[in-house]
N, C-alpha and C positions, 0 to 999 in steps of 0.2 A: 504494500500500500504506500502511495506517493502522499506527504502532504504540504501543502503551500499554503501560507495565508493572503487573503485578499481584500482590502479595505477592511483590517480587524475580523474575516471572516476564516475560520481554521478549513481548509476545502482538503475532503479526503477524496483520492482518486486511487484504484484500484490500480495493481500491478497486471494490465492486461497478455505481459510476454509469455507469460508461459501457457496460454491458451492460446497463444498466436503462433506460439512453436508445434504444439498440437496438430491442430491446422496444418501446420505447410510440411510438418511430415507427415499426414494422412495424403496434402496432396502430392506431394512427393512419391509418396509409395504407390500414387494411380498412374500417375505417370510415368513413372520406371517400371509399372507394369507393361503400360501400351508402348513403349521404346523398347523393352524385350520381345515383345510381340512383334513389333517392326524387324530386329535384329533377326528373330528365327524364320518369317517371312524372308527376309531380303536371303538369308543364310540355304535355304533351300531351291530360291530362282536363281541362283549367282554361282552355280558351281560349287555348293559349300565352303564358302569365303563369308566372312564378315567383312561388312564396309570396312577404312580407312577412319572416318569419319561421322557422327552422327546427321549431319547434313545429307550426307550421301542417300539415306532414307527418305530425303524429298525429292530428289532429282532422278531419280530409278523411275524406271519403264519400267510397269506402272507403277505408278507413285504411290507409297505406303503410307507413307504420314503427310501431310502439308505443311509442320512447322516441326523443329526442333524449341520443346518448351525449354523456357529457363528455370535454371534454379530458386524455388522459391525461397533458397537463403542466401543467396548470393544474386537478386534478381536479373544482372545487366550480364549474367554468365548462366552459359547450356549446360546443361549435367555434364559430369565430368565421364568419360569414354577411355576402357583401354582392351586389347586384345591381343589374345597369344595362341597359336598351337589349337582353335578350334575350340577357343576359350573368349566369355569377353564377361564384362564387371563394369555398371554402370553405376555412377553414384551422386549425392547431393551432399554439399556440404557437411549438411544438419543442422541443429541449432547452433554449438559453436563457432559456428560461419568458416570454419578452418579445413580442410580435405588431411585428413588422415590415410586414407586409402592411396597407395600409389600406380597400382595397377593390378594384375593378374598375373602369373608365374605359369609357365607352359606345364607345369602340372594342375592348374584350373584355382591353386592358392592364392589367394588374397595378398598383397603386398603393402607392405605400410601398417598402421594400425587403423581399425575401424573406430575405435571412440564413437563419437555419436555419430556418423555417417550413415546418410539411410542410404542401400543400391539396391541390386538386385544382378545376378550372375546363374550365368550355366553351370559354371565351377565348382570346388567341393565346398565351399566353405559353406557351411550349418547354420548359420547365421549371418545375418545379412538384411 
């Protein structure tokens, strides 16, 4: 809870961050649903290749997604994308605003530390 006074009046305003973090990892986790979805679409019309790039998912014949969303904790930045060996790990900041994940490991392992990052991966990791 925030409070400030205003003309002698004590005004309490709630601490709304942590219902706003809530929020933008539920939509985060819908979104790195449908970007996975995109990836195993694109991964089965392509020769079983994953894109280079999450962009790549709009410009394919035919076209999978229409936008690569932004991260909703990092808003002016795309989820963050990496791929190895038939392996790929997409991820959002999280509330931290900081990327702990650094990529995927050609054995389908998580690289980096996950902290609070929300992704989603074909990979082994169990969590995620």
């Amino acid at each position: 809870v925030q409070a400030f006074a205003a003309q002698g009046w004590l005004v309490l305003l709630p601490n709304f961050r942590g219902t706003q973090d809530e929020a933008n990892t539920q939509r985060a986790k819908s979104e790195l649903r449908t970007l996975a979805t995109g990836l195993e679409s694109y991964y089965l019309h392509n020769s079983n290749a994953f894109p280079s790039a999450l962009t790549s998912l709009t410009s394919v014949t035919p076209r999978i997604i229409t936008r690569v969303p932004s991260d909703p904790f990092n808003g002016s930045t795309a989820y963050q994308y990496a791929t190895s060996s038939g392996y790929y790990v997409v991820w959002s900041y999280g509330p931290d605003r900081t990327a702990g994940i650094t990529g995927i490991s050609s054995a389908g392992a998580l690289t980096g530390t996950q902290a609070d990052d929300v992704c989603i991966t074909n990979g082994t990791a169990t969590t995620c």
